[in-house]
N, CA, C and O atoms as a GROMACS GRO file, in nm:
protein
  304
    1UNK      N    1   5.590  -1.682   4.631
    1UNK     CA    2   5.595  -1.817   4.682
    1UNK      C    3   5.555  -1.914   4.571
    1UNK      O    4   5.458  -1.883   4.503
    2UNK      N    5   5.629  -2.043   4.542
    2UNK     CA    6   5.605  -2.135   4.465
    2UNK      C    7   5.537  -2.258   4.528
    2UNK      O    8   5.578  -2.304   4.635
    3UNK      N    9   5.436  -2.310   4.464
    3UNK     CA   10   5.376  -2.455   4.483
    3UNK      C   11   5.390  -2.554   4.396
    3UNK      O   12   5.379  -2.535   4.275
    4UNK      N   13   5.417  -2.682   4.457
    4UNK     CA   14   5.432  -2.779   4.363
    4UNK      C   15   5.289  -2.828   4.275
    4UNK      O   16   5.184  -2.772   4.304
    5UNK      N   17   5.290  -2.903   4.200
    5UNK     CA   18   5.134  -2.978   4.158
    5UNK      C   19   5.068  -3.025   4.253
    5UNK      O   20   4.949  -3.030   4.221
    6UNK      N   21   5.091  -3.068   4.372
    6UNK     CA   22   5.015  -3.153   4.439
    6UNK      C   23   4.995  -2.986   4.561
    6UNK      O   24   4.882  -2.970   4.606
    7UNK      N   25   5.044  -2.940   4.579
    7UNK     CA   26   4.977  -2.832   4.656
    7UNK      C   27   4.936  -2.726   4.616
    7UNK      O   28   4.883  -2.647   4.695
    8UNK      N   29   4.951  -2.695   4.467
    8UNK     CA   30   4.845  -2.611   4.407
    8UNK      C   31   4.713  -2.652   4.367
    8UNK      O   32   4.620  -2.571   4.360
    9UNK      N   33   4.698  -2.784   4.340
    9UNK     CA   34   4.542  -2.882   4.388
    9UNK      C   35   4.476  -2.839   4.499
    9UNK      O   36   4.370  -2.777   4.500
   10UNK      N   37   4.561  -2.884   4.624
   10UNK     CA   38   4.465  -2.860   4.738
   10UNK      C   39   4.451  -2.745   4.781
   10UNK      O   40   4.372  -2.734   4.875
   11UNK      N   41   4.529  -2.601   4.724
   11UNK     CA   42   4.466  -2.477   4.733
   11UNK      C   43   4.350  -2.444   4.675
   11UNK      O   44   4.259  -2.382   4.729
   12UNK      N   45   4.354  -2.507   4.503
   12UNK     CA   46   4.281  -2.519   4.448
   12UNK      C   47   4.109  -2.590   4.471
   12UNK      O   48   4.002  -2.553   4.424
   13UNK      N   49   4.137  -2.686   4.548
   13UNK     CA   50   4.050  -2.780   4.587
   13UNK      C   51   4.026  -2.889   4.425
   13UNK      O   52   3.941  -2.977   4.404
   14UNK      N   53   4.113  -2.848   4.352
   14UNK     CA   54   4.119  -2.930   4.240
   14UNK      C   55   4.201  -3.091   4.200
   14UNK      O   56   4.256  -3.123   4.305
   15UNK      N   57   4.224  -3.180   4.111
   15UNK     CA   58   4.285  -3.282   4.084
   15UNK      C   59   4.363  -3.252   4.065
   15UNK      O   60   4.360  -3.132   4.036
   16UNK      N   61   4.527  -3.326   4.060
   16UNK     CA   62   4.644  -3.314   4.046
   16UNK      C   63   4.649  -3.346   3.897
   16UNK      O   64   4.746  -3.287   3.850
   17UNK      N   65   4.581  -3.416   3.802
   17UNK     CA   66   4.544  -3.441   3.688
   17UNK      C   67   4.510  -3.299   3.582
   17UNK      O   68   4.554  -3.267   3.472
   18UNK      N   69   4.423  -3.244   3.664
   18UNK     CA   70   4.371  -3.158   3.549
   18UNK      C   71   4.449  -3.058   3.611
   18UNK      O   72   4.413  -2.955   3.555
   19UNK      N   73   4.559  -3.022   3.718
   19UNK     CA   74   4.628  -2.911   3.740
   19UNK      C   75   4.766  -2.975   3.645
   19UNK      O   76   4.854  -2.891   3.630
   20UNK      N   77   4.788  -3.081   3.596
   20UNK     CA   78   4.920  -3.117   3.529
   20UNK      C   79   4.875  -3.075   3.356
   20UNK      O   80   4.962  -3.045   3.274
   21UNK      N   81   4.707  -3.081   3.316
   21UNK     CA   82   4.653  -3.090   3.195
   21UNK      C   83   4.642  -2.900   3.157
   21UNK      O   84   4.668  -2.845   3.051
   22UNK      N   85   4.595  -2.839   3.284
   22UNK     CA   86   4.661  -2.680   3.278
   22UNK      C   87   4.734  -2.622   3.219
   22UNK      O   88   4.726  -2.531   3.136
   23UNK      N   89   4.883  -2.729   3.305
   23UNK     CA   90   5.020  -2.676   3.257
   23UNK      C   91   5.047  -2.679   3.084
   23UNK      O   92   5.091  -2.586   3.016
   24UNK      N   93   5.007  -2.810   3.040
   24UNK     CA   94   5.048  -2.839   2.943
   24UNK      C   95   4.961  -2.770   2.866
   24UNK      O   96   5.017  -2.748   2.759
   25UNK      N   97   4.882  -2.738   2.868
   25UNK     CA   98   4.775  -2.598   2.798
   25UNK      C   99   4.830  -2.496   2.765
   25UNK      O  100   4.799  -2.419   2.675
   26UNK      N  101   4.941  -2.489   2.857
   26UNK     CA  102   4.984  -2.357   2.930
   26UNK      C  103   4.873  -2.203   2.992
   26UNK      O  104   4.886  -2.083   2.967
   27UNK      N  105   4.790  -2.260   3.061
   27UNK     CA  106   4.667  -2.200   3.091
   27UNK      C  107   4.732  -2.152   3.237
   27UNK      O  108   4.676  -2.057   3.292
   28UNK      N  109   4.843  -2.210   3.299
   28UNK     CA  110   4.896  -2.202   3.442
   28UNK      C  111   5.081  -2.140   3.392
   28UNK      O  112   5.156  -2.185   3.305
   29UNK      N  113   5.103  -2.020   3.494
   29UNK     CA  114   5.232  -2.028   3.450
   29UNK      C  115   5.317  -2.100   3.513
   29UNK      O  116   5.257  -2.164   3.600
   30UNK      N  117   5.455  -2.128   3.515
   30UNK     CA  118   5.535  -2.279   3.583
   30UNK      C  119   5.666  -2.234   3.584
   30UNK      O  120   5.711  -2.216   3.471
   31UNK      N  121   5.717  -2.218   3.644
   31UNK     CA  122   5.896  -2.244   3.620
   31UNK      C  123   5.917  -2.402   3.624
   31UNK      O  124   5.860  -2.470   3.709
   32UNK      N  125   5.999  -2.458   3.531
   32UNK     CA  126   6.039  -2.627   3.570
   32UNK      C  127   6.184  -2.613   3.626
   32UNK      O  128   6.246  -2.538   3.550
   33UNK      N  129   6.288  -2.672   3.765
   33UNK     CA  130   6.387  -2.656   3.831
   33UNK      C  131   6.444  -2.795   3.769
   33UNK      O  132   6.544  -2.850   3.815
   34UNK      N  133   6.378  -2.839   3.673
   34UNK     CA  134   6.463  -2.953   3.590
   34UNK      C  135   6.433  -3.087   3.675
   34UNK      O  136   6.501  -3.185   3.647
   35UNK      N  137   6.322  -3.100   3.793
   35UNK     CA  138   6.317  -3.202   3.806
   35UNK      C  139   6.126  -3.209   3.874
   35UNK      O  140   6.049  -3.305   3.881
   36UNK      N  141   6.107  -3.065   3.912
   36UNK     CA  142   5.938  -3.066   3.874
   36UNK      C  143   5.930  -2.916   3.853
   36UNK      O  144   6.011  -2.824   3.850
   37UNK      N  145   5.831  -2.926   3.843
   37UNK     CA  146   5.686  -2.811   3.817
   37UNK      C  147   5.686  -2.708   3.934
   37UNK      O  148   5.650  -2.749   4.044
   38UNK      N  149   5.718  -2.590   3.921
   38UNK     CA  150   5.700  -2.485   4.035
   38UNK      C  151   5.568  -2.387   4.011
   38UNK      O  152   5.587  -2.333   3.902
   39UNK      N  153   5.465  -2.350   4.057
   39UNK     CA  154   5.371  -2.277   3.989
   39UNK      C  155   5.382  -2.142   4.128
   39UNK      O  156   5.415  -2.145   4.247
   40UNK      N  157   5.345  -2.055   4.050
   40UNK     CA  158   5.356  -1.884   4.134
   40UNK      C  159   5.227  -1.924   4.203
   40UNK      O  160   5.144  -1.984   4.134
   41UNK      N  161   5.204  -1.901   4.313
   41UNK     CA  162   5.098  -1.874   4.382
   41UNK      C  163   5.020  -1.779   4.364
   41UNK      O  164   4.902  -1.811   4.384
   42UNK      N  165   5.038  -1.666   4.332
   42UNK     CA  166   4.980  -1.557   4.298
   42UNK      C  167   4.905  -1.516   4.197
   42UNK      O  168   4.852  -1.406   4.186
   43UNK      N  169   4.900  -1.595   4.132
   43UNK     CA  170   4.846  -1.572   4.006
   43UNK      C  171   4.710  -1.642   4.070
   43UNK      O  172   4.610  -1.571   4.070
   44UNK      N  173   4.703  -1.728   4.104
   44UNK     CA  174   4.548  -1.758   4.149
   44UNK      C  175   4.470  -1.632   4.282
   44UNK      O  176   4.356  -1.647   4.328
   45UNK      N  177   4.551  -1.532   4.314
   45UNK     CA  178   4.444  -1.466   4.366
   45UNK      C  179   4.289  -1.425   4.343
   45UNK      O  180   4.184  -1.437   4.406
   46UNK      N  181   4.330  -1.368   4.217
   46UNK     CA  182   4.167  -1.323   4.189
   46UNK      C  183   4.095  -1.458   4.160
   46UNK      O  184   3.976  -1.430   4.174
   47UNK      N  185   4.103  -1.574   4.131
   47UNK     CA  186   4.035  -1.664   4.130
   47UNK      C  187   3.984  -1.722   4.307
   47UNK      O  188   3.879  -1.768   4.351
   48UNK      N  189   4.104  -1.692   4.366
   48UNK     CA  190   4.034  -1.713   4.529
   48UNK      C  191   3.959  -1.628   4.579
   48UNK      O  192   3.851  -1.645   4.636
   49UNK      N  193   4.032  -1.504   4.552
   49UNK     CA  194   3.882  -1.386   4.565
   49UNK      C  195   3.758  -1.402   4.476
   49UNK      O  196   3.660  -1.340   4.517
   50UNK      N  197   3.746  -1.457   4.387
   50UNK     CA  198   3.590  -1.508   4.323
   50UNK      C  199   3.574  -1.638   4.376
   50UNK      O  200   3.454  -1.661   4.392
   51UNK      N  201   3.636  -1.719   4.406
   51UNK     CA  202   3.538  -1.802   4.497
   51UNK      C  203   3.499  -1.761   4.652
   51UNK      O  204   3.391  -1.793   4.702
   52UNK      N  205   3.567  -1.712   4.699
   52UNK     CA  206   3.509  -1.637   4.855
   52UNK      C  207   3.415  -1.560   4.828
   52UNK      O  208   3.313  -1.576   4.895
   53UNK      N  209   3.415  -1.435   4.709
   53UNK     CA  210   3.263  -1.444   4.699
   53UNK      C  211   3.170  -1.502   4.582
   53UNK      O  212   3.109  -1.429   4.503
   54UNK      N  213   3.166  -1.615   4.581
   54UNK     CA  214   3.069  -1.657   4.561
   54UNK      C  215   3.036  -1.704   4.677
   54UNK      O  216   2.939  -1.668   4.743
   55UNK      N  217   3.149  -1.824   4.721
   55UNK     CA  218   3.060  -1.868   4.844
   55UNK      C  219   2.960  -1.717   4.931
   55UNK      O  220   2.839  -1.714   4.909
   56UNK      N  221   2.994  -1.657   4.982
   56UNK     CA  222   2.974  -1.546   5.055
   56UNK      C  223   2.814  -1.517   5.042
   56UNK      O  224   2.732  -1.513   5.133
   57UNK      N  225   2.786  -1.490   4.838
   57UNK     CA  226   2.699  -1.504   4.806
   57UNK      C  227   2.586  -1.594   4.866
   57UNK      O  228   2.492  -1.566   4.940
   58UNK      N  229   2.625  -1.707   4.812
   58UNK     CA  230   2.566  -1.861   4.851
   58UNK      C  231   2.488  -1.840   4.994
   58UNK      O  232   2.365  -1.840   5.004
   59UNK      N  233   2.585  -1.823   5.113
   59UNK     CA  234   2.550  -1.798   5.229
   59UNK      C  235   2.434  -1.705   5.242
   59UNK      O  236   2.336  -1.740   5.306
   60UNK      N  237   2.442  -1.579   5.180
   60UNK     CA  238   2.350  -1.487   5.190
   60UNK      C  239   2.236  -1.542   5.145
   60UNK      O  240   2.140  -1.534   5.221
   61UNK      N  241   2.219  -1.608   5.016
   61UNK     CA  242   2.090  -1.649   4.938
   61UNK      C  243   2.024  -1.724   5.000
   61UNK      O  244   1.904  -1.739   4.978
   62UNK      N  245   2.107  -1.804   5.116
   62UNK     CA  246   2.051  -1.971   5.146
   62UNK      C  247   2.038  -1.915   5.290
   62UNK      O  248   2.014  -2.008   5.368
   63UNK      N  249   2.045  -1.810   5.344
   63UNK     CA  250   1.977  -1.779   5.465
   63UNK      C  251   1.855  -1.672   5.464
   63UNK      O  252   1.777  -1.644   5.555
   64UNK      N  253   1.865  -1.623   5.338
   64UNK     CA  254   1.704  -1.544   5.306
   64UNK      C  255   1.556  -1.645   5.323
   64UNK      O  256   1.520  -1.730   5.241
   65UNK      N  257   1.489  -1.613   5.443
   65UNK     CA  258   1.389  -1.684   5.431
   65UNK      C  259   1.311  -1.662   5.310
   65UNK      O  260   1.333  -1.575   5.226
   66UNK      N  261   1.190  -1.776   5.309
   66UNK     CA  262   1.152  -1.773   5.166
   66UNK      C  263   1.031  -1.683   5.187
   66UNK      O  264   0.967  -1.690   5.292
   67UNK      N  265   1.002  -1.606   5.097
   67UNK     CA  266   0.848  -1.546   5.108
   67UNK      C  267   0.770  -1.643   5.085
   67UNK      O  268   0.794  -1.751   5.030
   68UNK      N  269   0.656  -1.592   5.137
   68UNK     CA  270   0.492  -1.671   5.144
   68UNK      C  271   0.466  -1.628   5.015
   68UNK      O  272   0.510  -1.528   4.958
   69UNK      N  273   0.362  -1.744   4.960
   69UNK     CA  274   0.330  -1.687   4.832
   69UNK      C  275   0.176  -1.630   4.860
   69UNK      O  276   0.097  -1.703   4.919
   70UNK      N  277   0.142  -1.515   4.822
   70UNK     CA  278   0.002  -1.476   4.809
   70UNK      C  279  -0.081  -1.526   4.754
   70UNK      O  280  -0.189  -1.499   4.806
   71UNK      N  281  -0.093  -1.625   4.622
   71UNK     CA  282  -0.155  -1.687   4.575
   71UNK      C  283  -0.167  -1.844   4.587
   71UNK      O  284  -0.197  -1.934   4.509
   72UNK      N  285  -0.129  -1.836   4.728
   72UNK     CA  286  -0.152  -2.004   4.741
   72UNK      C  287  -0.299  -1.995   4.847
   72UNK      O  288  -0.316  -1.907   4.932
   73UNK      N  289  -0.402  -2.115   4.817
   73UNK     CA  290  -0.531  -2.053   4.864
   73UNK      C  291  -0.531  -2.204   4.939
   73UNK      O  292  -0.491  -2.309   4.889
   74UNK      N  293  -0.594  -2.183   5.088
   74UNK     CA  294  -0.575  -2.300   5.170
   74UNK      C  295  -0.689  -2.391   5.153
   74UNK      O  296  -0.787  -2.349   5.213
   75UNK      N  297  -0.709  -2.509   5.085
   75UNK     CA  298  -0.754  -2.603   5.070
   75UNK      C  299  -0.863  -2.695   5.176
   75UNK      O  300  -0.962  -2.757   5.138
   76UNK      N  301  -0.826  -2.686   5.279
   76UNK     CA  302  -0.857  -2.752   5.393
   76UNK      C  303  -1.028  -2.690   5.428
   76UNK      O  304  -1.089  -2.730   5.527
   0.00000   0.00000   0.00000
């Protein structure tokens, strides 16, 4: 499946700017149909599978309650 620039952004969650600054890198691969930019979808898998887990991560870290610290001595 092919995406244009403006919907490989919002897969991306990225700018249409720095997905056009990609191309011209050639950091993204492209077919051009002579009147835009076609990009493979597929090639960003493993980049969506590293952001699902990270997020995934994230979730896990940020629901670990925090330990008590043993060396905090109550004041009061």
């Amino acid at each position: 499946m092919y995406l244009t620039i403006k919907e490989t952004a919002e897969l991306l969650s990225l700018n249409e700017d720095y997905i056009e600054n990609l191309i011209l890198q050639n950091k993204i691969r492209v077919v051009h149909d002579g009147e835009q930019y076609l990009i493979y979808k597929e090639q960003f898998n493993h980049h969506l599978e590293q952001v699902e887990k990270a997020k995934k991560l994230l979730e896990e870290l940020n629901s670990e309650p925090i330990p008590e610290d043993i060396d905090v001595k109550d004041e009061d």
